[in-house]
Structure formats: C-alpha cells, structure tokens
C-alpha positions in Angstrom: 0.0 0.0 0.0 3.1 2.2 0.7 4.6 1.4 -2.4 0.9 2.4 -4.6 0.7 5.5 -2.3 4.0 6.7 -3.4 4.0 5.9 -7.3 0.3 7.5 -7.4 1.7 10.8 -5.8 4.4 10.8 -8.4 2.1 10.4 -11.0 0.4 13.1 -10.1 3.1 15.5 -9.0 4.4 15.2 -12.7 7.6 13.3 -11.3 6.5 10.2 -13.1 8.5 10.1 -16.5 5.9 7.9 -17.7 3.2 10.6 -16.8 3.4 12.4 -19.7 2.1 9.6 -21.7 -0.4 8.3 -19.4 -2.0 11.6 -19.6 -1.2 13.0 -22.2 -4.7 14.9 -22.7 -4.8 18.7 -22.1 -7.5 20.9 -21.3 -5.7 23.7 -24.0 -3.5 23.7 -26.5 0.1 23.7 -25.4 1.9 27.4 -25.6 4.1 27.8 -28.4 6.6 28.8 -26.1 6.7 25.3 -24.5 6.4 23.5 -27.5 9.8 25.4 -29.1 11.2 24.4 -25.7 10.7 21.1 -25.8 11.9 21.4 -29.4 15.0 22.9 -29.0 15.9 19.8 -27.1 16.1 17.8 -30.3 18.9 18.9 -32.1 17.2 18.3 -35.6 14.5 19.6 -34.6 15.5 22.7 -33.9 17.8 22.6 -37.0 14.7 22.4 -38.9 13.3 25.1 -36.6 16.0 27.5 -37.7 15.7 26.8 -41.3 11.6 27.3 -41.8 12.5 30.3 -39.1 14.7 31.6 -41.9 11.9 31.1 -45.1 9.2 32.7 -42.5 11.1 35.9 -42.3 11.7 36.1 -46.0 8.4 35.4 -46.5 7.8 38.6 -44.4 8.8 40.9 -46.6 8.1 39.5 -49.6 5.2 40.6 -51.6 1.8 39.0 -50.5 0.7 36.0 -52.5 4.1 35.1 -54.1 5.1 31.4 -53.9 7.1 29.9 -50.9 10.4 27.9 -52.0 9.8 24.2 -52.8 12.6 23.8 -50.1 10.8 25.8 -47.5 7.8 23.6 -47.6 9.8 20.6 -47.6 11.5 22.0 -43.9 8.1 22.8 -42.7 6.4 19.6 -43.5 9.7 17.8 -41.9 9.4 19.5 -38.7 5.5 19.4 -38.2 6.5 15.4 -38.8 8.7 15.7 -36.2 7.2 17.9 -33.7 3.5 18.3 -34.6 2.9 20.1 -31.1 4.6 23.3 -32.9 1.1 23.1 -34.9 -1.2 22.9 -32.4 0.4 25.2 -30.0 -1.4 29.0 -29.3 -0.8 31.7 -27.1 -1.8 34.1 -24.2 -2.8 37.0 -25.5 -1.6 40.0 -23.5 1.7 37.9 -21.9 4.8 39.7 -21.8 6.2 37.2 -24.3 3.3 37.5 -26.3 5.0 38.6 -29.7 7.7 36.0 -29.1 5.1 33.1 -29.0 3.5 34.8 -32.0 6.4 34.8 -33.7 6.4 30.8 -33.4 3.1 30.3 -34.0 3.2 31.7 -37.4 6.7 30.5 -38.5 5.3 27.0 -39.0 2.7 28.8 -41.5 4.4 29.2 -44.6 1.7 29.2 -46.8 -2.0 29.7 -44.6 -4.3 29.4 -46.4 -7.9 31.8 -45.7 -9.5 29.4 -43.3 -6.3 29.5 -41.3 -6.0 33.1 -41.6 -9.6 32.7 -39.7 -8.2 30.4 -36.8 -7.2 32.3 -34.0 -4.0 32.1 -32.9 -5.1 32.5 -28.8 -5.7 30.5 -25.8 -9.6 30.8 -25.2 -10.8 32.0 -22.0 -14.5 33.3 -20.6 -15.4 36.9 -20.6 -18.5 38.1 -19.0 -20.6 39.5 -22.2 -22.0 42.5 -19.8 -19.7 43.8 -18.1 -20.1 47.3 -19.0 -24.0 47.3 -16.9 -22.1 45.7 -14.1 -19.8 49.2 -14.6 -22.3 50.7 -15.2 -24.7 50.1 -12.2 -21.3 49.8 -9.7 -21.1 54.0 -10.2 -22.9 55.6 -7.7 -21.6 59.3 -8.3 -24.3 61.9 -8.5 -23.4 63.2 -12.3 -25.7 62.4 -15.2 -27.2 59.1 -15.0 -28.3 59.1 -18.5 -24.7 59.3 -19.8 -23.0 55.8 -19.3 -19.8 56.2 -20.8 -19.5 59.2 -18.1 -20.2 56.6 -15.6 -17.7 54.5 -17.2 -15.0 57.1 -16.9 -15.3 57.9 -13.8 -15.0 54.0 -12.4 -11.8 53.5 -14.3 -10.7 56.8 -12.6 -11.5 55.0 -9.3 -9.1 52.4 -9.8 -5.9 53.3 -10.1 -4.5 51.0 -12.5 -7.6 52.1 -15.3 -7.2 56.0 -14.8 -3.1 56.0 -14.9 -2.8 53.7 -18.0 -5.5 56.2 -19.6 -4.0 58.8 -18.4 -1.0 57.3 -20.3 -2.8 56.8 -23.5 -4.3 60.0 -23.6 -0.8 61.6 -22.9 0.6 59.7 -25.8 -1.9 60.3 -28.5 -2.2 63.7 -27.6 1.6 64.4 -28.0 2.8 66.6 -30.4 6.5 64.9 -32.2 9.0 67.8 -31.9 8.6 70.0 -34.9 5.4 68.8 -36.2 1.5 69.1 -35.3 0.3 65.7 -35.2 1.0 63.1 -33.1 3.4 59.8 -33.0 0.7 56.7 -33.9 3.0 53.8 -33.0 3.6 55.1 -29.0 -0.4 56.0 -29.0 -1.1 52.4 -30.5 1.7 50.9 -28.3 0.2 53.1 -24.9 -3.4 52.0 -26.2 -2.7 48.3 -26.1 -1.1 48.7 -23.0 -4.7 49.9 -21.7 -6.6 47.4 -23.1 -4.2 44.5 -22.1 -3.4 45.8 -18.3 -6.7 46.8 -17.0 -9.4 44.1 -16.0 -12.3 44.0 -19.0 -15.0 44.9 -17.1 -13.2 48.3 -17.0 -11.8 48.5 -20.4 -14.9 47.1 -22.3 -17.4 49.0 -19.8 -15.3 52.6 -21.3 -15.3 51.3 -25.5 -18.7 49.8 -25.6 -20.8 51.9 -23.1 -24.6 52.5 -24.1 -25.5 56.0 -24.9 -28.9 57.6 -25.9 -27.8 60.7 -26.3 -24.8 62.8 -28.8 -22.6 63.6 -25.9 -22.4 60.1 -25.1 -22.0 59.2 -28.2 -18.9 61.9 -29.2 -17.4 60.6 -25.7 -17.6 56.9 -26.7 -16.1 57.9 -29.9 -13.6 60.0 -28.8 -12.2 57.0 -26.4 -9.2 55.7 -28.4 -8.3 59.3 -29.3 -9.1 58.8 -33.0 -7.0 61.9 -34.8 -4.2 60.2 -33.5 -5.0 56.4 -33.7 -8.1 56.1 -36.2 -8.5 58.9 -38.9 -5.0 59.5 -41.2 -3.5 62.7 -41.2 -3.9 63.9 -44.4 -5.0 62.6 -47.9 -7.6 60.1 -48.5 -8.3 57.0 -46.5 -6.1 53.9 -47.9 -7.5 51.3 -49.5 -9.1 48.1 -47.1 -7.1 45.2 -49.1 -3.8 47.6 -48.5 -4.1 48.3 -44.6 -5.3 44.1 -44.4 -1.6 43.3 -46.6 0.6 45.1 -44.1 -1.3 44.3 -41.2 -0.5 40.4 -42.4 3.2 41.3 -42.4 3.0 41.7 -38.8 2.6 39.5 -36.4 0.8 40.9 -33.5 -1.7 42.9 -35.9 -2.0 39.6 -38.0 -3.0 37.5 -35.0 -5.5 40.3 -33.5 -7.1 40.0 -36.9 -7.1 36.4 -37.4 -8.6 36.7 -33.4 -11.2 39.0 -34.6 -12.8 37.0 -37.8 -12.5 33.6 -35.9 -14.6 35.2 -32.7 -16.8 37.2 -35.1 -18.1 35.3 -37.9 -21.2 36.1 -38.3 -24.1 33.4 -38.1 -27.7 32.9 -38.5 -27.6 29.7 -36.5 -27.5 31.6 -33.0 -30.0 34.6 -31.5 -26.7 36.5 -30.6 -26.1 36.4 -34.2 -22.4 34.7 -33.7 -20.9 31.4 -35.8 -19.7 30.8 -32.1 -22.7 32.3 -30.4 -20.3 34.1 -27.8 -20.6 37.9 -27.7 -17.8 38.3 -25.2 -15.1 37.1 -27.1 -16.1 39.2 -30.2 -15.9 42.5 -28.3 -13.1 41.1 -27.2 -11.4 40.7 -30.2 -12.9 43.5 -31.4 -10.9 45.4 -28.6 -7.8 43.2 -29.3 -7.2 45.4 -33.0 -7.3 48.8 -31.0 -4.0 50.0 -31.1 -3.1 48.5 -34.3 -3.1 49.3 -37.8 -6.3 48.0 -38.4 -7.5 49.8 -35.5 -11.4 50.1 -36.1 -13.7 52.8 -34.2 -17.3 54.4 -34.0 -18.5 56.3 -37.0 -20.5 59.0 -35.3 -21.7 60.3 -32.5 -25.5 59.2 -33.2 -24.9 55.6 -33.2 -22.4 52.2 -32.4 -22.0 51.8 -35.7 -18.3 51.0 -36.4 -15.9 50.7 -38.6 -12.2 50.8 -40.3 -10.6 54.0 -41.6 -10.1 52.7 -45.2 -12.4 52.2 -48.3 -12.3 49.9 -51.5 -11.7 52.3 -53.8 -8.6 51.3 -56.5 -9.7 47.5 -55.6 -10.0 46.6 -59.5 -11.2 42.7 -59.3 -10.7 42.3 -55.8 -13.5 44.1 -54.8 -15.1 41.6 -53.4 -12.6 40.3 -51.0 -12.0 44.6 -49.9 -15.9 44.6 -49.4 -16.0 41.2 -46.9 -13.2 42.6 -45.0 -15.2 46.3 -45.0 -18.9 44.5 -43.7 -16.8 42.3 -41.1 -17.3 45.9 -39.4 -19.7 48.2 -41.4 -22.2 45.0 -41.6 -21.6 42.4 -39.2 -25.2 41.1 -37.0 -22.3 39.2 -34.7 -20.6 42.3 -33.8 -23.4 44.7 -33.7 -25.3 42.8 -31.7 -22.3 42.1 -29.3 -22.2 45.4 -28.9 -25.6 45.9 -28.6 -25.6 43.4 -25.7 -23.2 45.6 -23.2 -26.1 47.6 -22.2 -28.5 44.5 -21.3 -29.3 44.1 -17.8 -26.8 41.9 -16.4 -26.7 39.8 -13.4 -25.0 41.0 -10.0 -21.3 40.3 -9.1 -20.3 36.8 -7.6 -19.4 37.2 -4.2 -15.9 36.3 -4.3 -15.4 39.0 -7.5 -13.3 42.1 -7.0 -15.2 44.9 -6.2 -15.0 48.5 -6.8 -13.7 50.9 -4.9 -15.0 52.4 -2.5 -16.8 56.0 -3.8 -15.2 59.2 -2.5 -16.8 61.2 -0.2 -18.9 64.5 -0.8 -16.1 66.6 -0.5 -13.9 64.1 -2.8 -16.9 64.5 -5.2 -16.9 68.0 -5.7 -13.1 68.3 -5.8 -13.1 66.0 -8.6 -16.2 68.0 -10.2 -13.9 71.3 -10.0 -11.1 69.3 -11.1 -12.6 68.3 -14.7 -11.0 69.2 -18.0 -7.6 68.7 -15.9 -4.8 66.2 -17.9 -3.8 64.5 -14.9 0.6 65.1 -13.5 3.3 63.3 -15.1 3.4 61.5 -11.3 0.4 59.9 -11.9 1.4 57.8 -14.9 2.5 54.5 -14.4 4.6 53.1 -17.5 7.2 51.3 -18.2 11.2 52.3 -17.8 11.8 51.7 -21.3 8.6 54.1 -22.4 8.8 57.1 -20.0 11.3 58.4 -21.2 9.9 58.6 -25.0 6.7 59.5 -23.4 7.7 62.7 -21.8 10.0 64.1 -24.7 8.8 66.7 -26.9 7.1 70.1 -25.6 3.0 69.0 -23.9 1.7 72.5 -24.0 -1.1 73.2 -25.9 -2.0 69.2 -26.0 -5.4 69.0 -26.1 -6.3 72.2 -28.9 -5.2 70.2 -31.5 -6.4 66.2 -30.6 -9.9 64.7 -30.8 -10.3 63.9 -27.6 -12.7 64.2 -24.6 -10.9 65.5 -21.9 -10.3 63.2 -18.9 -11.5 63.6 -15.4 -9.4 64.2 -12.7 -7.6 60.5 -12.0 -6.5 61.8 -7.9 -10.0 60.5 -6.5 -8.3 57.1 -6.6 -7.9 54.4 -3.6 -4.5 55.9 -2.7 -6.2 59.0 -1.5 -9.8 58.4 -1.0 -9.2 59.0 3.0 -7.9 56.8 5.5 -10.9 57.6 7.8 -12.7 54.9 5.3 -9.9 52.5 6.4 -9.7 53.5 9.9 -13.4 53.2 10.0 -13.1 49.5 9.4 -10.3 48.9 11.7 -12.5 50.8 14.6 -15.6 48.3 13.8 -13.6 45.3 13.6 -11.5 45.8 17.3 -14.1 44.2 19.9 -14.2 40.9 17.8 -10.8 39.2 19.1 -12.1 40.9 22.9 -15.7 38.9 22.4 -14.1 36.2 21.4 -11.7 35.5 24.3 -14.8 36.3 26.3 -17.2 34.1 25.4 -14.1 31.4 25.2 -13.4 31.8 29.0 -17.1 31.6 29.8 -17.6 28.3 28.2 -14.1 27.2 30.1 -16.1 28.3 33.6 -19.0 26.5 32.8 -17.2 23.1 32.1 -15.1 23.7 34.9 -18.3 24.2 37.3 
C-alpha cells in the first residue's frame, strides 16, 4: 500500500516520466513557447526550426501572395512530422512574451491558407458578455445618470491601474512629435494596447462599448481611443481596405488580432446572438484586441455604435469583393453589432468572491473632482514602463489637447490611494471588539465546564 501511495503521488506530482504519456490529454493547447522548448531539445529539430525560421522571415517581406520555396515547404512539412505540437500550439494574449510566442506560431505557416488566416492564434478564456452594466450600475456618483460612458469614466478613474494607464494613453496620443502638429501613432497604438491589455475588461470594455442615448455620449464613446491620433489619417484620402489588411498580415501581432477577430466574429444565422460561435464576449473582445493597431477600427458618429475601419475599397479593380468582406466584417456584421448591442442589457450581479469596486469618495472628494474636470492629470500619476517614460515625456506638452480629438479626462486623484484613510480606519475601529468577544465568550464556556 506504501509502495501504490507513493508511485500514485508521483504520477500526479508530474515526477513520473511515464506521466506524460499516461496523460497526455490537455485541457488547452500547449503554448508555443513550450512547445519550441521542448523542441530545442532535439537537435534536428531545432535545426529544422532555424531553417523554416529563416523562409518565414523572407516570406515577411516579400510581396503577398508570391510562392514559398519548394525547399521551404519541404522544412516545414519535416518538422511538423517531427514535432507536430509546434502546430497545435497558441498563445496568451496579453503575456509579456506575447509577440515571441506569435512569432512561433506563425513560423510553421508558410503558406496559410484563408481558413487559417480565420483560426485564431489565442488561448480561449471566458469573458462576462455584460460587463459594462455591471460598470455601469457599480457608479454611484451623483453626475448624469443618463450618460453611461460618463459613468464609465469615472470607475476607471476610481481604480488606479484604469485612470493612470489612460492617463497614459491620452498623454501619448495627444503628444505633439518635436517639430510637427500631429502626433506619433506607433507610442499612442503601443500606450493604447497597454490599456486594453493591463486593465481588468469589465473596466476597459465597460469605457469602449458603453450604451449612450444621447450625442454627448456618443462623441465621448467615440472620442475613447483618441481617433485623430489612432483612427482617422492625417492627411489625404483613407487607404485602400485590401492595402491596410496586406501590411497588417506582415506583422505579427496585428496579424493574429485580426485572425482573433474573424475567428470570434463570424457572423451566423444559426445563433439569436447572431455569432458562428454564439459568444458575444469574445467578439468584443477581439474587437478590442485590433485597437492600437493598424487595423484599429472605431465608432463612425456620434448618433450611433456603428463601427468601422478608416479605409475604403476604392482602386480594388477585381478584388473588390474580397475589400468589401473585409469592409462588412465591421460596417455589416449582425455578430458584432449585436455584441455590442448586448453591453447595455441588464446583467446579473457580481459573484461574491469577485473584485469589487472601490470604495466612492466622499462629498467633499466629489466636488473636488467636479472642479477638477478638464484637468490632464501630472506626469506623477502615470504609471509606465522604464523603457517608455522616457519617449513618453520628450517633446514640448503645452497646448495638447487644442489640437487632438479627444474628450478631456477627469481628474484621475480621486483614486484608492487617497480616497481617506478615515474609510480604512473606519473598518479597523468596527472590527476591534471581535478578538475581545471572542476570548470572552471562550473563557465563559471554560467556567461553565469547569463548574
């Protein structure tokens, strides 16, 4: 019995060499970055590794459609033979190694073909497909309680991780490049995915898919992702769909948020919510995953949740076709519109054990926030990364938000740094006499046996 005891605990620790094969189910698809690993162990295979590594990054730049080497092929198909698991690998999206993995994942696709350019390359997970009325209903500030995305706002404010890291954004599309009057896309698109990758969804989503009724909700939904500097170009007439979708595919994070975005939003008539998976949530979150991107998409007015790229089909000759799918993905897509649509359903309450809000601030916090509108928040309340502060604060900031479509942002202080400690010390106060109760009623039940 010893002897079973033991071996099962090894089997189960992962100690057992012979676990691997005894289970060698998963509940997910490996990461690439563990299947590389395992791999680079093989000396041939990772010889063949390097070799379709090499034909994937000519293949990068050369022009879209041409044919791969015969000898290419030949590498990939040896290695798949060898070490299928580089096939069937995805990845997490938002991980700090996140491109690297991508990077793997697509280097044993030489040649994809369109229904793999429709697989997504990401790990599934659940998303909760209302969690901007759970945002929506947690705000109890006494503003407008017809304007949601105001609502919105002013929760991420409340939690100090959402208002910094849109503090950040804003700050970066909003930044003038030295000798110039517009602003540097790749930091806003790099400080926007940062937002949207960082900060939990029910904050993120609950601020880009908010419900309005009214025009100044709608130019403040709009106006979100900042889009003079992210969305709309600069100057001459909006590229051509089939163009933006052929450098995007030369990329390999905006390839994969793509690929992410027409595998979670096919459209279907098989399903009320209108999706060929029949889950909302991951459509607006795939949606969400091409913000900050060059195929970043965004709201078309202020008077409705229409949406859609910043590109046309014009110059498509006969590919017209294939530039008008790509265009009603967005422009006509039931799966998406009615994802969308859905954020502003009634939605259940909050599981007990989920994070909850912060705590509001109090009257006086309230109307020192109300005075404090219209304010770009310090320098010293961004958080960011070492190797982005420094690009972040170059160039002159006066005169930032003249020039930028953008709403501007609340006053980010009222966070849970500096909400009071009274609130704090409150709680401390109440929860004193429990320990003194507790000894009491102890040494009463200790008498009572005794006599």
């Amino acid at each position: 019995m010893i002897f079973l005891g033991i071996l099962l605990n090894l089997i189960l620790s992962g100690v057992s060499p012979s676990s691997a094969s005894m289970f060698s189910f998963r509940s997910s698809p490996a990461s690439c970055m563990e299947a590389h690993r395992v791999c680079a162990a093989d000396p041939r295979c990772e010889a063949l590794y390097r070799g379709v590594e090499l034909c994937a990054a000519d293949a990068m730049v050369s022009p879209l459609g041409e044919q791969v080497p015969a000898e290419c092929l030949d590498s990939q198909d040896a290695l798949l033979a060898r070490h299928a698991a580089l096939l069937a690998c995805k990845c997490h999206r938002g991980s700090r190694r996140e491109e690297q993995c991508l990077r793997i994942y697509w280097s044993v696709r030489l040649q994809p073909g369109e229904d793999e350019l429709e697989v997504s390359p990401y790990e599934e997970m659940p998303v909760d497909t209302r969690m901007a009325s759970l945002v929506a209903a947690s705000s109890s500030l006494p503003l407008d309680g017809q304007n949601q995305c105001l609502k919105a706002a002013q929760d991420c404010g409340l939690y100090e991780k959402c208002g910094s890291l849109r503090s950040e954004y804003v700050l970066a599309c909003t930044k003038r490049v030295a000798s110039s009057d517009h602003c540097n896309r790749q930091k806003c698109h790099r400080a926007l995915r940062r937002f949207l990758e960082r900060v939990p969804e029910e904050y993120s989503l609950g601020i880009l898919f908010c419900p309005c009724t009214d025009l100044l909700c709608g130019e403040r939904r709009r106006k979100t992702i900042v889009p003079s500097c992210s969305y709309q170009e600069r100057e001459g007439p909006q590229p051509n769909c089939l163009h933006v979708q052929s450098f995007c595919r030369k990329d390999d994070l905006c390839r994969s948020r793509l690929a992410d975005f027409l595998h979670n939003c096919q459209p279907s008539t098989l399903y009320p919510s209108g999706c060929l998976r029949d889950a909302p949530g991951l459509c607006l979150r795939a949606y969400a995953g091409l913000i900050g991107t060059i195929m970043t998409p965004n709201y078309i007015s202020n008077s409705s949740a229409d949406v859609s790229l910043s590109c046309n089909c014009e110059g498509s000759g006969n590919q017209w076709p294939d530039c008008l799918k790509l265009q009603r993905m967005f422009t006509h897509n039931p799966c998406l519109s009615n994802s969308i649509s859905s954020m502003g359903s009634p939605g259940p309450q909050p599981a007990e054990d989920a994070s909850q809000p912060p705590p509001r601030p109090s009257p006086q916090a309230q109307e020192d926030q109300q005075l404090s509108d219209n304010h770009l928040p310090e320098h010293n309340n961004i958080v960011m990364e070492s190797d982005e502060e420094e690009d972040l604060r170059e160039g002159d900031e006066s005169d930032e938000g003249d020039q930028f479509d953008v709403i501007p942002l609340y006053s980010e202080r009222a966070t849970v740094s500096n909400l009071g400690s009274g609130t704090r010390g409150g709680a401390c106060r109440a929860a004193g006499p429990g320990p003194s109760l507790l000894v009491l009623l102890l040494l009463s039940a200790f008498l009572s046996s005794w006599g």
